[in-house]
C-alpha positions in Angstrom: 17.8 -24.1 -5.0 15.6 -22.7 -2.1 17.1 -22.3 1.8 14.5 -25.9 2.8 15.9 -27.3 0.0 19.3 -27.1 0.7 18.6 -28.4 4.4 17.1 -31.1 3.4 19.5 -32.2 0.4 22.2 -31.5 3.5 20.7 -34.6 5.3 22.1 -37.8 4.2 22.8 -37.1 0.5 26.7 -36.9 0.3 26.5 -36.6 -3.4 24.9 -33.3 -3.3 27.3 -32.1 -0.7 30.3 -33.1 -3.1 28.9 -31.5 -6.0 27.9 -28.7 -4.8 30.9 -28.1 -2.2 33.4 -30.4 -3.3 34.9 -32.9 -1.6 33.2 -33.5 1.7 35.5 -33.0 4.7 36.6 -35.5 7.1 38.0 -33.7 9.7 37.5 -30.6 11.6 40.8 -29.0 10.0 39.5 -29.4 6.6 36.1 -28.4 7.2 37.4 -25.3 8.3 39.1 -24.3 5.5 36.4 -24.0 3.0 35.4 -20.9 2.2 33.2 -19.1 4.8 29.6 -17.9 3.3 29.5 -14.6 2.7 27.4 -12.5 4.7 24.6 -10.3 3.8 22.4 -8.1 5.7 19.8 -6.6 3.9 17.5 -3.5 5.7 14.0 -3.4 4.1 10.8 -1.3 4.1 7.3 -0.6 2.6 4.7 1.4 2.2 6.6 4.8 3.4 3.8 7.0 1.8 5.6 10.0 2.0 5.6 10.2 6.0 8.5 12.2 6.5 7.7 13.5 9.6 6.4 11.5 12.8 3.1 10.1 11.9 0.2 10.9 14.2 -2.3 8.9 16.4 -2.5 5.1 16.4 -0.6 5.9 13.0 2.9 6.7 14.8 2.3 3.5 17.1 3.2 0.0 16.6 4.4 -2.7 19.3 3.7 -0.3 22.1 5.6 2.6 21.1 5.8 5.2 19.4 7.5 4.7 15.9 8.5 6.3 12.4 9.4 9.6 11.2 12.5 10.0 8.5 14.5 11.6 10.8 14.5 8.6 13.1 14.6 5.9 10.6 17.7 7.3 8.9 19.4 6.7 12.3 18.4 3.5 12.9 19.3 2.4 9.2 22.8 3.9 9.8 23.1 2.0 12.8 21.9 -1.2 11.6 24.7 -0.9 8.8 26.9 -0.3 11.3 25.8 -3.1 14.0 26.5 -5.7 10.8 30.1 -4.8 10.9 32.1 -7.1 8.2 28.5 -8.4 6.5 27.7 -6.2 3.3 24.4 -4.4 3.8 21.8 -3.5 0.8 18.9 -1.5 1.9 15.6 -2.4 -0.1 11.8 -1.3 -0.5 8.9 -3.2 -1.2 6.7 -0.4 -2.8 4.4 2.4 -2.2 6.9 4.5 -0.8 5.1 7.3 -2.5 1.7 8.4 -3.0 -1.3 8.9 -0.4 1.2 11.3 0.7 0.5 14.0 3.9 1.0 17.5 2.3 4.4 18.2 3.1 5.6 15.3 0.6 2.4 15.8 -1.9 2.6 19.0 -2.3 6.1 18.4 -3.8 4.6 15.8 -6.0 6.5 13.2 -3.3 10.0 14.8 -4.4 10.9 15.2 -0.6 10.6 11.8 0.1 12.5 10.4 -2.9 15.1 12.5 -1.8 15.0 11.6 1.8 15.2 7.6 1.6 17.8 8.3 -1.3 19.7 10.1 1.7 19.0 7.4 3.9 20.8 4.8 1.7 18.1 3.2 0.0 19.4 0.5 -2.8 16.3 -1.1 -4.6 12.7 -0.7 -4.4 9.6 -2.6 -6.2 7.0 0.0 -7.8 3.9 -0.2 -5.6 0.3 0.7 -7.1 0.6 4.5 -5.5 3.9 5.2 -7.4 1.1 5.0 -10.5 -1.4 7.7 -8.7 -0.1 10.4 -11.0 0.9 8.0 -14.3 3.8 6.5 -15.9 5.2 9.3 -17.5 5.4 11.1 -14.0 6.7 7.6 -12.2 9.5 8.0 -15.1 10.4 11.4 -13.7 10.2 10.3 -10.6 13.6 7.6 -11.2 15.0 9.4 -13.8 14.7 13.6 -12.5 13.6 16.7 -14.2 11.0 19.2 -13.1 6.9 18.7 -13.4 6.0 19.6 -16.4 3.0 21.1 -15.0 4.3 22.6 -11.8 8.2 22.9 -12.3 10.7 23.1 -9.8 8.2 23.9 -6.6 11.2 24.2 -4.4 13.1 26.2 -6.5 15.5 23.5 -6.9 16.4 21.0 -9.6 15.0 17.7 -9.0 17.5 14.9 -9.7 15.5 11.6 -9.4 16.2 9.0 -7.0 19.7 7.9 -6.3 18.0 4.0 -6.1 16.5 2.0 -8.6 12.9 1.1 -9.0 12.0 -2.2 -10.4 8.8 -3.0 -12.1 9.3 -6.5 -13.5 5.0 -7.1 -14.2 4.3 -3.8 -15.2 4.4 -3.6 -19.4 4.1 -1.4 -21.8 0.7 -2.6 -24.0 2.0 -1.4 -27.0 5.7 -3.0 -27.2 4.8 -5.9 -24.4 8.1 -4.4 -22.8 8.3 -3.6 -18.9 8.0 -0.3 -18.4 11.2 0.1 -16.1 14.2 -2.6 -15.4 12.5 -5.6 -13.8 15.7 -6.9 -12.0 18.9 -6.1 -10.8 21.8 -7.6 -10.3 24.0 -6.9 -7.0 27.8 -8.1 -6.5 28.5 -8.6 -2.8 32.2 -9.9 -2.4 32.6 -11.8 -6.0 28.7 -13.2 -5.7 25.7 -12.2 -6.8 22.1 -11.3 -5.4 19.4 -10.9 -7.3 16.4 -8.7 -6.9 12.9 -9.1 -8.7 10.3 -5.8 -8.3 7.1 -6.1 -8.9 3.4 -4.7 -7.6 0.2 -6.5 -7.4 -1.5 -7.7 -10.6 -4.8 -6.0 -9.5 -3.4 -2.4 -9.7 -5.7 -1.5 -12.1 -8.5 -1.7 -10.2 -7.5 0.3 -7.4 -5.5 3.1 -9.3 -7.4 5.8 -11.6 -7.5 4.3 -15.1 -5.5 7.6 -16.4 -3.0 6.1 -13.4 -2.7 3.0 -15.4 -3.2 3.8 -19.2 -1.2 2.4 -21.5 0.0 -0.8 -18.9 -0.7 -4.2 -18.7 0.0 -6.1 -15.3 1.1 -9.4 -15.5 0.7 -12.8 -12.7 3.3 -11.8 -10.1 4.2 -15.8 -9.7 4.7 -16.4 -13.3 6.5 -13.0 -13.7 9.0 -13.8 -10.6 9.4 -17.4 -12.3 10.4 -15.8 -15.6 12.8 -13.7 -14.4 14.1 -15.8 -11.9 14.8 -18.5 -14.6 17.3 -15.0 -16.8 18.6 -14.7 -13.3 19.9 -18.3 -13.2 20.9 -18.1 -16.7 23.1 -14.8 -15.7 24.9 -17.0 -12.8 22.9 -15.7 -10.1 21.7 -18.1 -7.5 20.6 -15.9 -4.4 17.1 -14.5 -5.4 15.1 -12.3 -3.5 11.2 -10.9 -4.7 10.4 -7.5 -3.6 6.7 -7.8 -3.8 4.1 -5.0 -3.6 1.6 -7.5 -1.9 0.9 -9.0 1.4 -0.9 -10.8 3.3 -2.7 -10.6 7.3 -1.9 -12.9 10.3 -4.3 -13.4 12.9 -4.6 -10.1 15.4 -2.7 -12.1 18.0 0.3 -12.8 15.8 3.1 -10.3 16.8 5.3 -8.2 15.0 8.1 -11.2 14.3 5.1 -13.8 14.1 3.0 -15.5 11.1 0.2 -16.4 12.9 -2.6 -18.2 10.5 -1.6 -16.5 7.9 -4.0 -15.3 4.9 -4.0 -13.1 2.3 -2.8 -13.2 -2.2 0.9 -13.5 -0.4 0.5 -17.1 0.8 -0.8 -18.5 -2.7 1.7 -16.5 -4.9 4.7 -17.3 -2.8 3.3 -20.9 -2.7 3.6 -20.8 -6.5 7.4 -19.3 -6.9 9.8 -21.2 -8.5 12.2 -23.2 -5.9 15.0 -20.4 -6.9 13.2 -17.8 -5.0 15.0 -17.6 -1.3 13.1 -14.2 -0.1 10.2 -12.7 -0.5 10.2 -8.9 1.0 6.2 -7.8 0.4 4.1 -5.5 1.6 0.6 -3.3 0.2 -1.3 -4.1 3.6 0.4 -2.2 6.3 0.4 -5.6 8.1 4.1 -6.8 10.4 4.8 -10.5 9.6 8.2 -12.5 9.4 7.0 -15.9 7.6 8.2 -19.1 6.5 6.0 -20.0 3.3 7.1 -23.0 1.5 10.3 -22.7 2.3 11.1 -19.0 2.2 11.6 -16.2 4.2 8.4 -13.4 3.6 8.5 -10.3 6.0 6.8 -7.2 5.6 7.3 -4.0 8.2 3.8 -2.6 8.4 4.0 1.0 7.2 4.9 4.6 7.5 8.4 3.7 8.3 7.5 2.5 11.7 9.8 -0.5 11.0 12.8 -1.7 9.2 13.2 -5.9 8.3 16.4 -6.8 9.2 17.3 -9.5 6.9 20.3 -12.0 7.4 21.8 -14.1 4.4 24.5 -16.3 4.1 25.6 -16.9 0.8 27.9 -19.6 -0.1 31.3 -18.4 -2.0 31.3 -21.3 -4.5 27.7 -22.1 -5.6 26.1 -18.6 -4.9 23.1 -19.9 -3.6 21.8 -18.3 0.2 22.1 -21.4 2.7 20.3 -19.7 5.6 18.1 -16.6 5.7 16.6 -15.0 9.5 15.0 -12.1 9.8 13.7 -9.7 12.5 11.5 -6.6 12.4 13.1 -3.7 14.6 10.6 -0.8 15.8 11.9 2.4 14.8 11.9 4.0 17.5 12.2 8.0 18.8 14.9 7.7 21.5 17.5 8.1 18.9 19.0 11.1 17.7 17.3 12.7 14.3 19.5 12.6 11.6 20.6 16.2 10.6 20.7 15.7 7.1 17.0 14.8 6.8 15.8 17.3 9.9 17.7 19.8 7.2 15.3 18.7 4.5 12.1 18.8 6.4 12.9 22.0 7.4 13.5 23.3 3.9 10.4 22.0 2.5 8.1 23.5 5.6 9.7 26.8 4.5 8.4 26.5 1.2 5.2 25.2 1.7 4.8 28.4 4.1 1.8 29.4 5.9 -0.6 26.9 3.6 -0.3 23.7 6.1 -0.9 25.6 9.3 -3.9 27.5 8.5 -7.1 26.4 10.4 -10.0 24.9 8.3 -12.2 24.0 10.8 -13.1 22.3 14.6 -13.8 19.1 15.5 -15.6 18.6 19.0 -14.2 14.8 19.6 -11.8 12.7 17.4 -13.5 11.2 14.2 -12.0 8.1 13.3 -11.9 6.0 10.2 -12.4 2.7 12.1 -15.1 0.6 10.5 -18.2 -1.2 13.0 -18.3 -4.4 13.2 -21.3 -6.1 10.5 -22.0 -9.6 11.0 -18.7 -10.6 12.2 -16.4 -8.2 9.8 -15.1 -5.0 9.4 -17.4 -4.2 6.5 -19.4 -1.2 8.6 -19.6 2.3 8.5 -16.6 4.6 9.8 -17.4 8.0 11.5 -14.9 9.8 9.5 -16.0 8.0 6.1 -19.8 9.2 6.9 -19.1 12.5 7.6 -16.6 12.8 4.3 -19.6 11.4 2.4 -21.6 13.9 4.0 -19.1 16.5 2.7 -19.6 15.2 -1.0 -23.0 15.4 -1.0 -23.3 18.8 0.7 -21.1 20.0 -2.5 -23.3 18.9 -5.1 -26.7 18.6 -4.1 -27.8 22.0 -5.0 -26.1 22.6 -8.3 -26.5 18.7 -9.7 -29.6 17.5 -7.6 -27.7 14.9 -6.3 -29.9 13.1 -3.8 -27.0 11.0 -2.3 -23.0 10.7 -1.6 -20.4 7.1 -1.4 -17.3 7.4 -0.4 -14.6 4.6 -0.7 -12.8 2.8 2.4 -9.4 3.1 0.5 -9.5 7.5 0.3 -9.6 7.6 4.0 -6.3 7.7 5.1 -5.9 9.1 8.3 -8.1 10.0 11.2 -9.1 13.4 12.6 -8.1 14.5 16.5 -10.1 16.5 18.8 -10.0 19.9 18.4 -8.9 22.5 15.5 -7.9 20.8 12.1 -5.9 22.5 10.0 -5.4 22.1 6.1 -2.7 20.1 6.2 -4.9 17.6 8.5 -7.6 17.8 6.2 -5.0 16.7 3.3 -3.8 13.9 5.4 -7.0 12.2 5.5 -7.6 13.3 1.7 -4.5 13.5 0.2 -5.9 11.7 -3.8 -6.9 15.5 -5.6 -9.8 13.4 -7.0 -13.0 15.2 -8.6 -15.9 14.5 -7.5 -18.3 13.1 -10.2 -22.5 13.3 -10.4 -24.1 10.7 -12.6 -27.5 9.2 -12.9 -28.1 5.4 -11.6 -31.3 4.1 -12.3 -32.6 2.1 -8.9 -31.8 -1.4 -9.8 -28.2 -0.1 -10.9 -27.5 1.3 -6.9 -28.7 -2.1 -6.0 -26.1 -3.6 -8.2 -23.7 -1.1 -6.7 -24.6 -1.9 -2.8 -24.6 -6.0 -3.8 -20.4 -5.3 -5.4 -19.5 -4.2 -1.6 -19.9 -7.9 -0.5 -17.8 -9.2 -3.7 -15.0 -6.8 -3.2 -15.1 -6.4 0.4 -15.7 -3.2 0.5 -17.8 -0.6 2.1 -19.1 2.7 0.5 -19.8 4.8 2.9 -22.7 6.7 2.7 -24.0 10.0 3.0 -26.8 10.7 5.7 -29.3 10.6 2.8 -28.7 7.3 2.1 -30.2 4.1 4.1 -30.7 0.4 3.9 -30.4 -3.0 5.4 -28.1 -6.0 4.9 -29.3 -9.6 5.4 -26.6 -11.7 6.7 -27.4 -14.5 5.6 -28.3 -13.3 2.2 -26.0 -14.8 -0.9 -23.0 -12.9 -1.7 -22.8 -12.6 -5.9 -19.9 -13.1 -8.1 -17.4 -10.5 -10.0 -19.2 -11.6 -13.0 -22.6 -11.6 -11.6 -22.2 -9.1 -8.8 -26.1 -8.2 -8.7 -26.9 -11.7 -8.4 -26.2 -10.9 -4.9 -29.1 -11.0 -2.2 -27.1 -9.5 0.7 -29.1 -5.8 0.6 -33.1 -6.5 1.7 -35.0 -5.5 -1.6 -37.1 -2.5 -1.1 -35.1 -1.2 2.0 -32.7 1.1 0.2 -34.0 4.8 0.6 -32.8 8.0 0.0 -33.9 11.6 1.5 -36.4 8.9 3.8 -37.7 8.1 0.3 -38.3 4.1 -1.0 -35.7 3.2 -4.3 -37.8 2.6 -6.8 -35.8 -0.1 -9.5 -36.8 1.7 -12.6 -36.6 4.9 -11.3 -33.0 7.2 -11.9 -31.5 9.1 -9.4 -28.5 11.5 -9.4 -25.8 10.3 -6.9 -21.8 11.7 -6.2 -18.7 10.1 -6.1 -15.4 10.6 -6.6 -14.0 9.8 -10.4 -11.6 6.9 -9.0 -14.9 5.3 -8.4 -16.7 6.5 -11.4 -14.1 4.7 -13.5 -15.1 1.3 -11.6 -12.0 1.6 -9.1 -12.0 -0.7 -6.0 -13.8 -3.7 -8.2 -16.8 -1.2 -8.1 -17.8 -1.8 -11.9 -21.6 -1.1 -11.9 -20.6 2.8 -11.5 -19.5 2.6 -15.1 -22.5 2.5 -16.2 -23.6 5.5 -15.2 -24.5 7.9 -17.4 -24.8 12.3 -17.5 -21.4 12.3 -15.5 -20.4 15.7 -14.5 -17.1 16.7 -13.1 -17.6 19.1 -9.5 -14.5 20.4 -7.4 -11.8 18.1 -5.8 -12.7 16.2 -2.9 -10.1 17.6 -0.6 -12.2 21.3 -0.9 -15.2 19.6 -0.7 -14.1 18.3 2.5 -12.2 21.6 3.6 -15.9 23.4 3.0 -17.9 21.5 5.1 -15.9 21.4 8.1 -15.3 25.1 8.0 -19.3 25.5 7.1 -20.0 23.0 10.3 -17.2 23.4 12.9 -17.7 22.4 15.1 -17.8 18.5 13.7 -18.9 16.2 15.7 -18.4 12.3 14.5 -22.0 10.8 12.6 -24.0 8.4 14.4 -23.8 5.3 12.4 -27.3 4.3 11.6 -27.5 4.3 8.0 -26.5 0.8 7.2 -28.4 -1.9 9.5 -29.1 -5.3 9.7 -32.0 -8.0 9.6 -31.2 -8.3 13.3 -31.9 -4.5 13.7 -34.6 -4.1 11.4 -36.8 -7.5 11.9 -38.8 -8.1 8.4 -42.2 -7.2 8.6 
């Protein structure tokens, strides 16, 4: 039964009380003696992605301070635990806690950071869509240990897997319609039981590489939660808590403990959930939100370890089922002593990684950020850095393939650049995927097609300074079936090189293969055709700001508007 259902059944309706409690006491003295709830405090986090050390910038900010960094959130865990004194504490993840990693963990194929949050007490964790970046067979290896078979033992060290369990409930294999790792767990906490569902977003697939993703089918994550919550109930567990790999946005002037108008797949998935469900713990947008939806508790604590979700159950000793649930999102903040066991393992890794991170790849003359303008009343512009990394792609391959233009996805940008020198490891941080850059021909009405998808996915290519064009706001937006249906982009504005698109015409353009195998929703690059394979992105982008240093951010004049661009 869920935590509103409880309070209400609690109102008036003495025959629930007596069959669920007993008989219903009468006096103070014998209200007392029943059995006191049991108290559970459960510590959760998402979307670590491998930030071991102190992340940079507005990154390594949240609330007004300055936040995350392993070292720091291992203390505040431990003292957390200890703060809940006699309540039994499980610490959980909601995903992504690898993957779009900054060099130190990457390079290590995220090993460091497995480690480091197995250190730091971690109990259960959902698989988000980056623990697929490099496959299933390597998210296997990942639980279960064993070097890469491809790189070995980097460190020199055996790796022994995590020392927590991942749970992937809607992840199955196609061939034997089995999940691909345990979808639930069960957890004992003074004779009852708490239950915890894992899952990740239905739409991985289409924003993980499709060799990320072979051989898996993703289920609904409602109907998946309701399936296994209904085994859960058979088992005898009543307390059920969803660690979700997808979230949801509140409005800007929500707070960190706030749900302010919130939106997103969260609020119609938890909406759906069977009664059973008390908690949902979710994440996948980076977003800080402590909701009541429906009747359950939903928090998520942004990203990058910035904070924990400090989660309060009480569970009652004879029916099993959580009769209250609070939570609070605590900044983790800098002012508290680094824990030496993980300040021991950044220091080993940054040994072996050597001289690599620190070298100097290039200048920048101002900070280049990946903030997107503002078009027609959304974030659906250009971003400085995104130009100027499109600019980079195209600068690799317009010589040898005749490319005569560059997109680069919103999603591969994932940090931004400072002032002054960058250095590899930088570089990585903003490109940390390895993904190859691919040329392919698109005939003119097909780039049209491609430009119209932006406005169904809600997404912006950015594009290199070959590349111009102007949106219509009040144009129509198409559907993911009919995407070119779409009348957003003016025909006949698109140009590239200051040259008129011509529909029939074919042109060679570059992009990187996550979106050459229609990642992002972007399907209309599938149909390209002559694809060849160029260098990873990452070098591409290494090249040119060496080549150009110093870098100054692009102006951002290649997408414009009706309002800009009157019609003549």
């Amino acid at each position: 039964m869920s935590i509103t259902g409880m309070r209400r059944a609690a109102v008036g309706l003495t025959a629930f009380a007596v069959a669920a409690f007993g008989a219903v006491a009468t006096t103070p003295e014998q209200a007392d003696a029943r059995p006191k709830p049991v108290d559970v405090s459960l510590l959760a986090l998402n979307d670590f992605h491998g930030n071991l050390e102190p992340p940079s910038g507005s990154s390594g900010t949240i609330a007004g301070q300055t936040a995350g960094g392993v070292e720091y959130l291992a203390t505040h865990l431990a003292e957390l635990r200890a703060a809940a004194k006699k309540k039994n504490t499980i610490t959980v993840a909601a995903g992504d806690l690898i993957g779009a990693s900054p060099l130190l963990s990457a390079a290590f194929h995220d090993e460091p950071t497995i480690e480091a949050l197995s250190m730091a007490g971690l109990d259960y964790a959902s698989v988000g869509n980056h623990e697929f970046d490099e496959g299933a067979a390597e998210l296997l290896r990942i639980q279960n240990g064993g070097c890469h078979p491809v790189d070995g033992c980097a460190d020199g060290t055996p790796y022994r897997g995590a020392g927590f369990q991942y749970l992937s409930a809607n992840a199955f294999k196609t061939a034997t319609g089995k999940p691909l790792m345990a979808p639930y767990a069960i957890h004992k906490v003074q004779g009852v039981k708490v239950g915890f569902i894992g899952m990740t977003l239905e739409g991985t697939p289409e924003i993980v590489s499709q060799q990320g993703v072979a051989g898996l089918t993703f289920a609904d994550e409602a109907n998946t939660a309701n399936r296994y919550a209904r085994e859960l109930r058979r088992k005898g567990v009543e307390a059920i808590v969803v660690l979700l790999h997808e979230g949801g946005t509140q409005a800007a002037t929500g707070g960190i403990n706030d749900c302010v108008g919130m939106t997103g797949p969260i609020v119609d998935i938890t909406n759906r959930m069977d009664p059973s469900i008390d908690v949902v713990v979710s994440g996948h947008t980076h977003q800080a939100y402590n909701c009541d939806i429906n009747g359950k508790l939903v928090t998520s604590a942004s990203s990058f370890g910035r904070l924990i979700t400090n989660i309060d159950l009480k569970i009652d000793r004879r029916s099993g089922d959580i009769v209250s649930a609070a939570a609070e999102n605590v900044v983790v903040t800098r002012d508290v002593a680094k824990d030496p066991k993980q300040t021991a393992l950044i220091s080993r890794y940054k040994t072996v990684l050597g001289p690599v991170a620190g070298r100097q790849v290039g200048v920048t003359s101002q900070a280049i950020t990946r903030s997107q303008e503002t078009l027609f009343g959304t974030s659906l512009g250009e971003s400085p850095l995104g130009n100027l990394i499109a600019d980079a792609q195209f600068a690799a391959t317009d010589d040898e393939q005749g490319a005569v233009a560059a997109f680069m996805n919103p999603g591969g940008v994932r940090a931004d650049l400072d002032a002054g020198p960058v250095t590899y490891e930088e570089a990585f941080t903003v490109q940390p995927f390895a993904n190859n850059l691919v040329t392919l021909d698109l005939t003119g009405a097909q780039l049209y097609c491609v430009l119209e998808q932006q406005f169904v996915t809600g997404r912006t290519l950015y594009p290199s300074a070959t590349v111009g064009y102007v949106v219509d706001p009040s144009g129509t937006t198409g559907t993911v079936a009919e995407p070119c249906a779409g009348t957003r982009v003016v025909r006949g504005s698109l140009t590239l090189g200051g040259t008129t698109v011509d529909t029939a015409a074919t042109y060679r353009v570059t992009v990187n293969n996550f979106l050459a195998g229609g990642g992002d929703g972007f399907s209309a690059l599938t149909g390209g055709t002559n694809l060849v394979t160029g260098q990873i992105d990452l070098d591409a982008f290494v090249d040119y700001l060496t080549a150009q240093s110093p870098v100054s951010a692009p102006t951002l004049d290649r997408i414009r508007t009706t309002a800009e661009v009157p019609a003549a």
